[in-house]
C-alpha atoms as one frame of an Amber mdcrd trajectory, in Angstrom:
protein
  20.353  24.018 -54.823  22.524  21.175 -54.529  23.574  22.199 -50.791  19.971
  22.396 -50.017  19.320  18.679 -51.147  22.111  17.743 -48.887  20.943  19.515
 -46.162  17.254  17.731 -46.659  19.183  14.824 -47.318  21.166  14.562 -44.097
  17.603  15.827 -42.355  16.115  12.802 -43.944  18.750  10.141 -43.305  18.938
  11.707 -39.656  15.371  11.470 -39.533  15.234   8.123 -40.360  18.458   7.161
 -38.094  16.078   8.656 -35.354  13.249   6.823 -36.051  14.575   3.513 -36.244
  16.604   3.549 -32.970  13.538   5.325 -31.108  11.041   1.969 -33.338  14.087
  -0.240 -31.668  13.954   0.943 -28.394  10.046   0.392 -28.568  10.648  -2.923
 -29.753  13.424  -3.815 -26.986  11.099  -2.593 -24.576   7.915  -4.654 -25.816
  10.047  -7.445 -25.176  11.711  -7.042 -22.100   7.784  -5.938 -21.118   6.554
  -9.140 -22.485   9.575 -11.417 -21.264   8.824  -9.783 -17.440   4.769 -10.125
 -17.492   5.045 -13.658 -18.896   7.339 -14.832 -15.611   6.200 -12.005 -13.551
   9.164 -12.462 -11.207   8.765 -16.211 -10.532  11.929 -18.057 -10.470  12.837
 -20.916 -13.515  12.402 -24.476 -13.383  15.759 -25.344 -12.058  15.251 -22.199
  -9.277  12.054 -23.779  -8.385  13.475 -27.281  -8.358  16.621 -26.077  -5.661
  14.556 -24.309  -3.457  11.606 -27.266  -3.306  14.995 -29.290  -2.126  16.001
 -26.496   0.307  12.735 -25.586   1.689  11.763 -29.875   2.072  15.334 -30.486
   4.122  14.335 -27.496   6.136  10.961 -28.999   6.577  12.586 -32.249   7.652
  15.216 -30.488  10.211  11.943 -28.744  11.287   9.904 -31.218  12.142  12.680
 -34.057  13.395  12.730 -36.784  11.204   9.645 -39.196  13.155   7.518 -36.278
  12.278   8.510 -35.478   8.932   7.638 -39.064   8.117   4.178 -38.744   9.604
   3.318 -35.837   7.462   4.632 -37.388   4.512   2.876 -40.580   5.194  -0.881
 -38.431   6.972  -0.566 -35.746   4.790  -1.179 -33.172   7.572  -0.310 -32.231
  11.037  -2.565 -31.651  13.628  -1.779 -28.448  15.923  -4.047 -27.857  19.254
  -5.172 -24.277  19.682  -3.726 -22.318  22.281  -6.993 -20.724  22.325  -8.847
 -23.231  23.457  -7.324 -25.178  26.433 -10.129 -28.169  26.418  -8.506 -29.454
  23.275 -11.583 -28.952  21.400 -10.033 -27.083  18.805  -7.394 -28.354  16.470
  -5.935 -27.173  13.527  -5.019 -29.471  10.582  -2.155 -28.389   8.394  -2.359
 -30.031   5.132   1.033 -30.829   3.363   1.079 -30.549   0.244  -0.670 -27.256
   1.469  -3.810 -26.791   0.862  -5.258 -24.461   3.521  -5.948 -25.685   6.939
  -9.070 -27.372   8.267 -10.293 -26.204  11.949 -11.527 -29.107  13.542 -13.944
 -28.843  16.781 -13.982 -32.005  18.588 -12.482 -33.790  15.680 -15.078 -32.467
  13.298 -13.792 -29.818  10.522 -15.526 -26.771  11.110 -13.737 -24.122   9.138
 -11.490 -24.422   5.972  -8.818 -21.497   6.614  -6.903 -20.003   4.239  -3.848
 -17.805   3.511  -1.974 -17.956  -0.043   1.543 -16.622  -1.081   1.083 -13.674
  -3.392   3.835 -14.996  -5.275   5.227 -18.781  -5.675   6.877 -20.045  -2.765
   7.843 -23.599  -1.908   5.470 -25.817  -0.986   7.445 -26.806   1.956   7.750
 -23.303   3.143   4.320 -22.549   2.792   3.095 -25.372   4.999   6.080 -23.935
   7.433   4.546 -20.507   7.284   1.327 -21.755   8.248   2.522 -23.523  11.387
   4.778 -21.028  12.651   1.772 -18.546  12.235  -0.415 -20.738  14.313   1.999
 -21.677  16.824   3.323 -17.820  17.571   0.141 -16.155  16.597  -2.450 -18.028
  16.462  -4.796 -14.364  17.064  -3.111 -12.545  13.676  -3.522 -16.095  11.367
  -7.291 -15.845  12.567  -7.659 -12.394  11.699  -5.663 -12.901   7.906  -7.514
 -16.405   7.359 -10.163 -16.300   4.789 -12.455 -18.295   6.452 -15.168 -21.034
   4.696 -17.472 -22.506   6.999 -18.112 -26.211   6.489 -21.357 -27.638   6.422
 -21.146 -31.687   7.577 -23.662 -32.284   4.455 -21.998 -30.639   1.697 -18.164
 -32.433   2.783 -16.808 -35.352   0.519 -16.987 -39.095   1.896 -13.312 -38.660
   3.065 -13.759 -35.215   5.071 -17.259 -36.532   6.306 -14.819 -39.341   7.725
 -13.140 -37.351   9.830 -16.356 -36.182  11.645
């Protein structure tokens, strides 16, 4: 009788052995779970902060340093379609990004946009957008989300522009 209360006994503490490692690897798991959903792959502060510095000195090499001092002081860069010869369509690249406005004849027409699925530089993004434009101007058309802008409905400093 005594060998058969060991042998329940060492079924029990074996048991028990399973059950906690099995209740910590549930528990490891709900964190590492919780710890990936909650950053969901985007890089730290510090990450975030290197490549804004990166991706803003690439903007600047970019862009020559005359223009990257116009965008920073405009807030935008205007691009002419290659679409439309006459120069009645322009496209204006907001920095920090924020879509870009199609202008016809100097009045905004369209908002157009195109997001990052995932964080990317600011700098990088506005990048994205004018390489896009400027080598395919047809594909960024066909990706854009496009909002049609009605003259009425635009703030006083977009109704400026028209």
């Amino acid at each position: 009788m005594n060998e058969a209360l060991n042998v329940a006994s060492s079924a029990a503490a074996a048991t028990a052995t399973l059950l906690m490692a099995l209740l910590g690897c549930v528990l490891a798991g709900t964190v590492v779970a919780r710890s990936w959903r909650s950053h969901r792959g985007q890089p730290g502060r510090r990450a975030r902060q290197a490549a804004e510095r990166r991706a803003e000195g690439l903007l600047s090499q970019m862009l020559g340093p005359h223009g990257y001092i116009a965008l920073l002081e405009q807030g935008y860069l205007d691009l002419p379609s290659q679409h439309e010869p006459s120069g009645r369509w322009t496209y204006r690249i907001a920095y920090p990004p924020d879509g870009v406005l199609l202008l016809e004849d100097g009045a905004p027409r369209e908002h157009l946009c195109i997001l990052p699925t995932r964080w990317v530089p600011a700098a990088d993004v506005f990048l994205t957008h004018k390489a896009l434009l400027e080598g395919d101007e047809d594909g960024y058309l066909r990706l854009a989300v496009h909002t049609p802008l009605d003259p009425d409905m635009l703030v006083p400093q977009q109704r400026a522009l028209s």
